[in-house]
C-alpha positions as CSV (number, residue, x, y, z in Angstrom):
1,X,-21.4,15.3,-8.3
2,X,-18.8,12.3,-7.2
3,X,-18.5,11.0,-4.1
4,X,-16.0,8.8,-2.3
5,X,-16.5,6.3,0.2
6,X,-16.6,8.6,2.6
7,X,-19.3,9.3,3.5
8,X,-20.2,6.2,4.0
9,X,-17.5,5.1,6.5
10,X,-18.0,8.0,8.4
11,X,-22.3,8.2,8.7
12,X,-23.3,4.7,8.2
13,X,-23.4,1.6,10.7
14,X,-20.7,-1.2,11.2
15,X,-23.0,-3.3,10.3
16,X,-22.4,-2.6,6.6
17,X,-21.2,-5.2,4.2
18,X,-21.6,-5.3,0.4
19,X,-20.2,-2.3,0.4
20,X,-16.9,-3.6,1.6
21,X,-17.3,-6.1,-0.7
22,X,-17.9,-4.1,-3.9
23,X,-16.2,-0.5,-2.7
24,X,-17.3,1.6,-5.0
25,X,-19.9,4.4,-5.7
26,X,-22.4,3.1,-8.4
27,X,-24.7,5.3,-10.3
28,X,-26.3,3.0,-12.7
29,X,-28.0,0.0,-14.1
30,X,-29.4,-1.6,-17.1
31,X,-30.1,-5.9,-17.4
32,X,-27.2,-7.3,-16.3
33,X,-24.5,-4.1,-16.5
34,X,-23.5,-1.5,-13.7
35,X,-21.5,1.8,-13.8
36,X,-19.9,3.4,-10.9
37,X,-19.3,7.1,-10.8
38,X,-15.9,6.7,-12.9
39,X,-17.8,5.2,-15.5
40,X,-16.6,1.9,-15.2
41,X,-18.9,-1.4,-16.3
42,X,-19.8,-4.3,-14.4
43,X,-21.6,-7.4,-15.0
44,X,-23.9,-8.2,-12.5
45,X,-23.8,-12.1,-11.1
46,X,-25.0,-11.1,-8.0
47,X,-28.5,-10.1,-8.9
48,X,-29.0,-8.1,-5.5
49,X,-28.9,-11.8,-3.7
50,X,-31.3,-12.8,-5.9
51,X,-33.7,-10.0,-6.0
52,X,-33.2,-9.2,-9.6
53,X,-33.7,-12.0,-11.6
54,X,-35.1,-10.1,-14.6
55,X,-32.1,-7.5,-14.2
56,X,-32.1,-4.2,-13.6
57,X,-34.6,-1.8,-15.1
58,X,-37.0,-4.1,-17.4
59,X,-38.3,-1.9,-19.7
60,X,-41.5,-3.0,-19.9
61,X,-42.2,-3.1,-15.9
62,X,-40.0,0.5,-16.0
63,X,-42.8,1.6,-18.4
64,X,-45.9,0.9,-16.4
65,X,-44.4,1.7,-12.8
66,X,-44.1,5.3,-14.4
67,X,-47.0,5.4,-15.9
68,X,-48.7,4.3,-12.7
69,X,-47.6,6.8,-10.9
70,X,-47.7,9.5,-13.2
71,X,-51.6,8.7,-13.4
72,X,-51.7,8.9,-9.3
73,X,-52.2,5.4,-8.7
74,X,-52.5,4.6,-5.0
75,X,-48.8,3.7,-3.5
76,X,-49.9,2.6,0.3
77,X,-52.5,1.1,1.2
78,X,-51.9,-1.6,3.6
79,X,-54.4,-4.6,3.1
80,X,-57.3,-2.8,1.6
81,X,-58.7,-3.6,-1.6
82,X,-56.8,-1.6,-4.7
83,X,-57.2,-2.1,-8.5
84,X,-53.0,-2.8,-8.6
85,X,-53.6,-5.7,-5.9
86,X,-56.8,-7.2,-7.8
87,X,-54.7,-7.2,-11.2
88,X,-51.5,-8.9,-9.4
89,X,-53.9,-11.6,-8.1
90,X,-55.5,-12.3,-11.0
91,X,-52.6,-13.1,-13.3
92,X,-50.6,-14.6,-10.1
93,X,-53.3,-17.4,-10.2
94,X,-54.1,-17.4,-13.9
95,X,-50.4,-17.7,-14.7
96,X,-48.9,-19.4,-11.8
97,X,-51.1,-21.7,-9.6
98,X,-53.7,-22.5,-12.2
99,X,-51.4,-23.8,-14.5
100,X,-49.7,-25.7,-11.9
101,X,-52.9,-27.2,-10.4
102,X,-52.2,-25.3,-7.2
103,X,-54.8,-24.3,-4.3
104,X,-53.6,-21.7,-2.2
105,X,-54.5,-18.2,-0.6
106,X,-52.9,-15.4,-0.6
107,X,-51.1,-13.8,2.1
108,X,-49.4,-10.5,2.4
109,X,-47.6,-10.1,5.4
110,X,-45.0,-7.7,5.0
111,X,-42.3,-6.5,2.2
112,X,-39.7,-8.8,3.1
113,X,-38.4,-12.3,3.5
114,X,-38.6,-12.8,6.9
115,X,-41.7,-11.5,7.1
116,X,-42.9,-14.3,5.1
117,X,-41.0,-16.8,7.0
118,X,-42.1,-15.3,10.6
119,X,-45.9,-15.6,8.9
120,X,-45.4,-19.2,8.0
121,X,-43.8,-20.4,11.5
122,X,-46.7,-18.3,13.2
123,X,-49.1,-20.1,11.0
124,X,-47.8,-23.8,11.8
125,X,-47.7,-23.2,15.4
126,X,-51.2,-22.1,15.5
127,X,-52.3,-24.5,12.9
128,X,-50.9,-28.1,14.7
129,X,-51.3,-26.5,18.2
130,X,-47.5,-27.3,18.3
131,X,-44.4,-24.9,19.7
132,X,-41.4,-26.6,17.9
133,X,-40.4,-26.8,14.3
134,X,-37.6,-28.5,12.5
135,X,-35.1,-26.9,10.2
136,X,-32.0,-28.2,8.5
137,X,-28.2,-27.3,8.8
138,X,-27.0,-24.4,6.5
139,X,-30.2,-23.2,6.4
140,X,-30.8,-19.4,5.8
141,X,-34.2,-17.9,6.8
142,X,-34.0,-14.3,7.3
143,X,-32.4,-12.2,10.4
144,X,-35.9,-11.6,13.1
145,X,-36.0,-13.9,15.8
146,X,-38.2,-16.2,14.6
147,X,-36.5,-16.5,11.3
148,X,-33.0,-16.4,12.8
149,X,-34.3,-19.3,14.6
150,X,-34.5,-21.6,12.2
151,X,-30.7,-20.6,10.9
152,X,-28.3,-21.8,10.8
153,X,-25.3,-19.7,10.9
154,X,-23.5,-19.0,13.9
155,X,-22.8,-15.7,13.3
156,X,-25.9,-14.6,12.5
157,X,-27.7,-16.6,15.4
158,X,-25.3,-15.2,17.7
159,X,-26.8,-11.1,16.9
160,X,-30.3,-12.3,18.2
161,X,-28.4,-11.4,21.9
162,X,-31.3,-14.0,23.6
163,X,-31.5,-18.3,23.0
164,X,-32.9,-18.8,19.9
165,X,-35.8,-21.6,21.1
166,X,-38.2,-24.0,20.2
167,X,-36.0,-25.2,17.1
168,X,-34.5,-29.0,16.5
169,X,-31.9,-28.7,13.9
170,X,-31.4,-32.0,11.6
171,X,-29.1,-32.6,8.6
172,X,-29.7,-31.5,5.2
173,X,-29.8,-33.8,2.2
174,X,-25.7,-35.1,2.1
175,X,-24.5,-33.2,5.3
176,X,-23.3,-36.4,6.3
177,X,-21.5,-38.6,3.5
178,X,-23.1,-42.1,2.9
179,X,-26.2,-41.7,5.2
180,X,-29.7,-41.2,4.6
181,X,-30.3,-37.9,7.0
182,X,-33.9,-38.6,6.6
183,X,-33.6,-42.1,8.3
184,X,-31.7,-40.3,11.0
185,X,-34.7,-37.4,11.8
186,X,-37.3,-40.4,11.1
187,X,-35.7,-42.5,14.2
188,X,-35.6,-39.4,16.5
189,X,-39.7,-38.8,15.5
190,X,-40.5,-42.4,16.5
191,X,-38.2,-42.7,19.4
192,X,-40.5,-41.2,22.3
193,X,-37.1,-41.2,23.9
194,X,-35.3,-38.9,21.4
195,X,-36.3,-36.2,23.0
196,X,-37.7,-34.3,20.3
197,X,-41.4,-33.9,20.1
198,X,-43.5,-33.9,17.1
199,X,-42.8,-31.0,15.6
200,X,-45.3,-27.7,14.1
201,X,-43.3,-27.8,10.9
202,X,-40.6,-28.7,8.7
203,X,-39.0,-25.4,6.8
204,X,-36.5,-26.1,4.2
205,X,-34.9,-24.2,1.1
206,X,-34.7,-27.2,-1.7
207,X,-31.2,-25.1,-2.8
208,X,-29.5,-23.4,0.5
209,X,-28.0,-20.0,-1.0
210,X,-26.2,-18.6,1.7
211,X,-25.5,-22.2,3.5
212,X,-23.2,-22.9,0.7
213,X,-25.7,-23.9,-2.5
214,X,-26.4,-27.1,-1.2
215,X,-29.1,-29.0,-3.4
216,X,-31.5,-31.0,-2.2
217,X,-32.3,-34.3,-4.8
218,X,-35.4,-34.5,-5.7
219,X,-35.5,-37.9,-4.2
220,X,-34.9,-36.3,-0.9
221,X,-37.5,-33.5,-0.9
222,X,-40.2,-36.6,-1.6
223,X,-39.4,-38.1,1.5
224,X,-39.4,-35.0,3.5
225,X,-43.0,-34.2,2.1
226,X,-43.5,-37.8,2.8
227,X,-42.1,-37.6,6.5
228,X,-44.8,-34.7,7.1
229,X,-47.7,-36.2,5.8
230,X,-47.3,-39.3,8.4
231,X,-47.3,-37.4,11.0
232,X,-49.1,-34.1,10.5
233,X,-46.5,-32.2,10.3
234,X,-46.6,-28.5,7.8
235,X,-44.3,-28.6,5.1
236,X,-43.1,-25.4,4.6
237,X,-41.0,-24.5,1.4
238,X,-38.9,-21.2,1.9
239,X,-38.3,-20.4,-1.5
240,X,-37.2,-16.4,-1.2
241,X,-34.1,-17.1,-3.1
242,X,-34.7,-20.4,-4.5
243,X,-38.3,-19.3,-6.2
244,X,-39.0,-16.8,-9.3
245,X,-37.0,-19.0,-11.7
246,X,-33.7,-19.1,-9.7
247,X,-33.2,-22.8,-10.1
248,X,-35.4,-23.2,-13.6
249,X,-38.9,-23.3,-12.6
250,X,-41.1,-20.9,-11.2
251,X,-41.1,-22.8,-7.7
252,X,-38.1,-24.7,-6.9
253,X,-39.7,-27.2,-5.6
254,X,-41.9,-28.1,-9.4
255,X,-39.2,-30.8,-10.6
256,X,-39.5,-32.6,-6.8
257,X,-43.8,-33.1,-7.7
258,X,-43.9,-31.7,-4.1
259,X,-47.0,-29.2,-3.1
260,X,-46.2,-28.1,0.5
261,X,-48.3,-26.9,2.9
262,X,-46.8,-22.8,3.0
263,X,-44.6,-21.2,0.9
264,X,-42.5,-18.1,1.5
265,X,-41.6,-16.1,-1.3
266,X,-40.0,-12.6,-1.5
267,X,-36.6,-11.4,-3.3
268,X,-37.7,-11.4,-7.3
269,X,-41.0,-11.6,-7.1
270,X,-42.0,-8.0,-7.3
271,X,-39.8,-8.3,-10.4
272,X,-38.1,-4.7,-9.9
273,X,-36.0,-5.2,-7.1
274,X,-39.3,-3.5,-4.6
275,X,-39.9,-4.8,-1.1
276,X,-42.4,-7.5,-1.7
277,X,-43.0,-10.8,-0.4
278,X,-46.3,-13.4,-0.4
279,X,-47.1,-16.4,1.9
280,X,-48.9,-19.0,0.0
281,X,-51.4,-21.3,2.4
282,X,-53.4,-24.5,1.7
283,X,-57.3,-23.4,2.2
284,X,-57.2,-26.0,5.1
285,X,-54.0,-24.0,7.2
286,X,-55.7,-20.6,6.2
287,X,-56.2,-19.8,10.1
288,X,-55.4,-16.9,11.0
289,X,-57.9,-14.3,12.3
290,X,-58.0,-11.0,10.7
291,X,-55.4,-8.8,11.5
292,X,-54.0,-11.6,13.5
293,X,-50.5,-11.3,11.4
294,X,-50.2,-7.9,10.1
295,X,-47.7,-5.2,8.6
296,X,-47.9,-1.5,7.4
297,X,-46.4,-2.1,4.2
298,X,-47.8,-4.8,2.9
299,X,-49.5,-3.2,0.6
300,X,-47.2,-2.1,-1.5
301,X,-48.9,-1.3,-5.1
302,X,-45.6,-0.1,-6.7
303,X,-44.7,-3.4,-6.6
304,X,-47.5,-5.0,-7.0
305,X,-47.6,-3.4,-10.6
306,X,-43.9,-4.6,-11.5
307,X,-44.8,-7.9,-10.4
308,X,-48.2,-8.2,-12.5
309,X,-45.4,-7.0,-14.8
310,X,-43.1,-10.0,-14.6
311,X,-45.6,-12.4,-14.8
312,X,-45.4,-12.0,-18.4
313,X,-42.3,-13.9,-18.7
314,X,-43.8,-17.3,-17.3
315,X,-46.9,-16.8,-19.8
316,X,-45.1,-19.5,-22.2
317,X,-43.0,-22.1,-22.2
318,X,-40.1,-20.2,-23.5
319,X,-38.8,-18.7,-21.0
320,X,-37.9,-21.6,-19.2
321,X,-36.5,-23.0,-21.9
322,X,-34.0,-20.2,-22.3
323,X,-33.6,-20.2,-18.5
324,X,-32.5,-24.6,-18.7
325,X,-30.3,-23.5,-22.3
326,X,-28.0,-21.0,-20.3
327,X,-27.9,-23.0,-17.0
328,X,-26.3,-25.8,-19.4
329,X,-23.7,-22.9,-20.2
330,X,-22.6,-22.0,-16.5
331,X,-22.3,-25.7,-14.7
332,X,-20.8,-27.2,-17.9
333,X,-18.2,-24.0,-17.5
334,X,-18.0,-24.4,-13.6
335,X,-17.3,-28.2,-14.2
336,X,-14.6,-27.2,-16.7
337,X,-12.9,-25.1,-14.6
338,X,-13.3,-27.6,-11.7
339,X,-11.2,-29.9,-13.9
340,X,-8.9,-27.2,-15.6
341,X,-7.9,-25.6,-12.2
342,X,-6.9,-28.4,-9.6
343,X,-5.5,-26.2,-7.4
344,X,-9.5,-24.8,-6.6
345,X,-9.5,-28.3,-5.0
346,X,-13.5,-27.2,-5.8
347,X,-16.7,-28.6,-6.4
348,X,-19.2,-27.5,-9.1
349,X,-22.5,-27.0,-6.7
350,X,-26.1,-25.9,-7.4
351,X,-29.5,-26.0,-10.0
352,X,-30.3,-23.7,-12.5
353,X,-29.0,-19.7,-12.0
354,X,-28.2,-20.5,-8.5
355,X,-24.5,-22.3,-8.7
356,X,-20.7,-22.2,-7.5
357,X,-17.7,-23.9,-6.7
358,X,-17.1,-24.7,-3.3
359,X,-13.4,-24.5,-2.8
360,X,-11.2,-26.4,-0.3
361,X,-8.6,-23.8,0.3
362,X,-8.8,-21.3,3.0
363,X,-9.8,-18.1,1.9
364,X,-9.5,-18.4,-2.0
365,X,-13.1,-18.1,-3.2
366,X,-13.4,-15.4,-1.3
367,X,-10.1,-13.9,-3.6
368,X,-11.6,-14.7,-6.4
369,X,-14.0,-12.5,-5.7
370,X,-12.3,-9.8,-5.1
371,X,-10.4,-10.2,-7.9
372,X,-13.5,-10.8,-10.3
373,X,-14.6,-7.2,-8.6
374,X,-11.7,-5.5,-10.1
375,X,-11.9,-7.2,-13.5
376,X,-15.6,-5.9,-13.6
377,X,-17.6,-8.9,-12.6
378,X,-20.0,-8.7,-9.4
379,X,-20.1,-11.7,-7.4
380,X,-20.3,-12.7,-3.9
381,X,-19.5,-15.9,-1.6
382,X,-21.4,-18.1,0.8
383,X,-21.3,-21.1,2.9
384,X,-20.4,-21.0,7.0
385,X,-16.4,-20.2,6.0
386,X,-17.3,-18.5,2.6
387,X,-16.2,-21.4,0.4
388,X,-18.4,-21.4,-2.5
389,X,-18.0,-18.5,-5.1
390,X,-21.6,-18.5,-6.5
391,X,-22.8,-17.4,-9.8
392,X,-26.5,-15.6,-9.5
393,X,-26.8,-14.2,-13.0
394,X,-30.2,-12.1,-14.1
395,X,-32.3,-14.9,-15.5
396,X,-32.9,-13.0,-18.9
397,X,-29.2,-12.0,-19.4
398,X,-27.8,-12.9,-22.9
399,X,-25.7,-16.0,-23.8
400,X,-23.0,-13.0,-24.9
401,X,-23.1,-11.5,-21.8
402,X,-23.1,-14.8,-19.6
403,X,-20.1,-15.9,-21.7
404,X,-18.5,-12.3,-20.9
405,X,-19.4,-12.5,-17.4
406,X,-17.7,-16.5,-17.5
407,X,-14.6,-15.3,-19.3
408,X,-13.7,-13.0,-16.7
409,X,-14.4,-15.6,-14.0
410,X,-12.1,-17.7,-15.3
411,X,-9.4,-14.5,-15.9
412,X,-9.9,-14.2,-11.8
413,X,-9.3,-17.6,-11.2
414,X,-6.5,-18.0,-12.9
415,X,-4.9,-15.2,-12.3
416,X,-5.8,-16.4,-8.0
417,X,-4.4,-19.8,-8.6
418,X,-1.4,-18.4,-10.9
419,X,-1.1,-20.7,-13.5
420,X,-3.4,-24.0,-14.1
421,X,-1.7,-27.5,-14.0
422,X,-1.4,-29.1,-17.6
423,X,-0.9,-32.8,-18.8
C-alpha cells in the first residue's frame, strides 16, 4: 500500500516540520541509505538530528533487540532492578567511565533530552541552594520549560506562552569578534553591582547544533570549568547531540581535559534510534531523594539492550580512529567548497561528524537543502536564520558512501549558486 502526503496534512498537527522538509513517504532504512515508497535512495546526513550515529538498523544491536524480545525479556519497568539495566551499567562503566577515569552515578530520568537537562538544572538548584543558572547564546536545550529556559532561540522561547525565568544569558566562545566573552561574564560575577547573582550552574553544549555549529576551543571550555570551580558554581555539559562520538570522542568535552560536574546525554546513546537518555552526577551532587525526579519510562530495556549493544564500538581504539580519518574527509571538502564557491560567501564550521557552512546570503543554505533533498541526499539547516547547512553523517558510514553523499552536496551547490567563479 502507498500513501501520499495526505494524510498527513489533513490528520496531523501544524506543528510538523521534517516532513516539510523532506516530503516524502519513507519506508526503509539500512546504515546510511533510505527508500521512500517510490523506491527511491537517499543518503542519510541527517542522522535523525543526531540520534543515529551508528546508522540505521546495526545488525548486530538489530540481532539481540529481537532476540530479546522474542525470549520475553521485560520491556517496562520504570526504575526497578532488570538484568538488561544491570548489563548496560556494567559495560557503560567498564567501557566508558573507567577508562576515562571518571566517577559518576547513574541517573535515569526519562527517555529524552530534556528530561536530562530538566534533571540536571533541578539537580544544581537543589545542590548550591541557588535559583539562577547561566547559559550561553545559541544555545539549544530541549523544548520543557526549564530546558526552553536556557535557549536560546526566539522562536522556540516564544511557544513556552509564560517568561521564561531565572536565566542570565552570556556570550558563547566568539559571539563577539576580538573579545574574551569569558572576561565579560567574569566582571558581571565580581561586580556585586552587575546585577546577576552567583549562579546554580553553568550549562553549555561545547559544539551548539541547532545555534549554528558554533565550537567552543578547547581553551575556552578550560576557563569556563575554571570560572565554576572559583565560585562554586556546577558545570553542566549538555552533550545530547554533541556526545556518542558526534564530534570524535565519546564525550565532547575529552579533548578540553574538562570533567564537569553533570552531564546530559540522550539522542545516540541507546544506539538504535530508542528514547533513551542518562544524567551523569559527581557522587558529591548525587542529592536527590528517591523518587524526588522521576519518569514512567525511564526504564526503557529495549534500549537499554541496543545501547549495551553500541558500546562495542568504543571497546578499542579504532573506532575513533576511523571516526578522526573521515572527519579529515568532510571539513577538508567543506573548506574546498568554501574556496571553490565564493558566491556561498560561507564559512566551514564545526568538530568531528558535526559540521557546515554557514552562509552569508539570505535563504541559500536553506536551498541547498532542498535541492540536495531532490538529488537524494538528507540534510537539514540550523542557526537563528538557518544559515549553516550542516553535515551529521552516521558515524560508521563508509569513505564511499561519505564521498557519494559529498559529491552530491557539491552537485546542489552548484547547481544553487549556478556556476562557480574561476581564475
Amino acid at each position: 500500500m502507498t500513501h501520499n502526503l495526505n494524510i498527513f496534512e489533513n490528520m496531523e498537527s501544524e506543528v510538523r516540520s521534517y516532513v516539510r522538509s523532506f516530503p516524502t513517504v519513507f519506508t526503509k532504512a539500512k546504515g546510511y541509505k533510505m527508500w521512500d515508497e517510490a523506491g527511491k535512495e537517499y543518503i542519510d546526513f541527517f542522522s535523525g538530528a543526531g540520534a543515529l550515529n551508528y546508522g540505521h538498523n546495526d545488525t548486530v544491536m538489530q540481532k539481540k533487540l529481537v532476540e530479546y524480545i522474542t525470549s520475553d525479556g521485560i520491556t517496562h519497568s520504570l526504575d526497578m532492578a532488570s538484568s538488561a539495566k544491570a548489563e548496560f551499567l556494567t559495560k557503560f562503566n567498564e567501557t566508558i567511565l573507567n577508562p576515562r577515569d571518571m566517577d559518576y552515578k547513574i541517573m535515569f530520568p526519562g527517555p529524552t533530552g530534556t528530561n536530562t537537562v530538566e534533571s540536571a538544572l533541578k539537580l544544581a538548584r537543589k545542590v548550591t541552594g541557588r535559583t539562577d543558572v547561566i547559559s550561553f547564546t545559541n544555545g539549544f536545550h530541549g523544548m520543557t520549560i526549564g530546558s526552553l529556559s536556557v535557549t536560546g532561540n526566539s522562536m522556540k522561547r516564544k511557544g513556552a506562552g509564560i517568561p521564561l525565568q531565572n536565566v542570565v544569558t552570556m556570550p558563547y566562545d566568539n559571539y563577539v569578534d576580538d573579545q574574551d566573552s569569558l572576561d565579560y561574564l567574569e566582571r558581571f560575577l565580581d561586580d556585586s553591582g552587575s546585577g546577576v547573582a552567583i549562579p546554580a550552574a553553568m550549562i553549555l553544549e561545547t559544539v551548539q547544533g541547532e545555534g549554528g555549529i558554533n565550537a567552543a576551543s578547547f581553551e575556552w571550555l578550560q576557563k569556563v570549568e575554571s570560572i565554576c570551580k572559583r565560585w562554586g558554581i556546577l558545570l553542566i555539559i549538555d552533550d545530547v547531540q554533541a556526545g556518542v562520538g558526534r564530534t570524535g570522542t565519546f564525550f565532547s568535552f575529552e579533548p578540553a581535559g574538562i570533567k564537569p560536574d553533570i552531564i546530559c546525554m540522550s539522542k545516540s546513546l541507546s544506539g538504535y534510534g530508542l528514547p533513551f537518555a542518562i544524567t551523569l552526577i559527581k557522587p558529591e551532587h548525587d542529592k536527590f531523594a528517591p523518587g524526588e525526579h522521576n519518569g514512567t519510562f525511564r526504564g526503557n530495556n529495549h534500549a537499554f539492550i541496543t545501547a549495551t549493544s553500541a558500546l562495542s564500538y568504543w571497546e578499542n581504539e579504532q573506532f575513533e580512529k576511523d571516526i578522526k580519518v573521515k572527519s579529515d574527509i568532510m571539513m577538508n571538502f567543506l573548506e574546498e567548497m568554501v574556496e571553490k564557491y565564493p558566491e556561498l560567501k560561507g564559512e566551514a564550521r564545526g568538530r568531528g561528524f558535526m559540521v557546515g557552512i554557514a552562509s552569508d546570503v539570505d535563504g541559500l543554505s536553506n536551498k541547498i537543502a532542498a535541492k540536495a533533498f531532490e538529488l537524494g541526499l538528507i540534510m537539514e539547516t540550523s542557526g537563528p536564520k538557518d544559515e549553516v547547512f550542516k553535515l551529521f553523517p552516521p558515524l560508521t558510514i563508509d569513505e564511499d558512501g561519505l564521498k557519494q553523499g559529498l559529491a552530491i552536496l557539491e552537485e546542489s551547490i552548484k547547481a544553487t549558486v549556478k556556476e562557480p567563479v574561476t581564475n
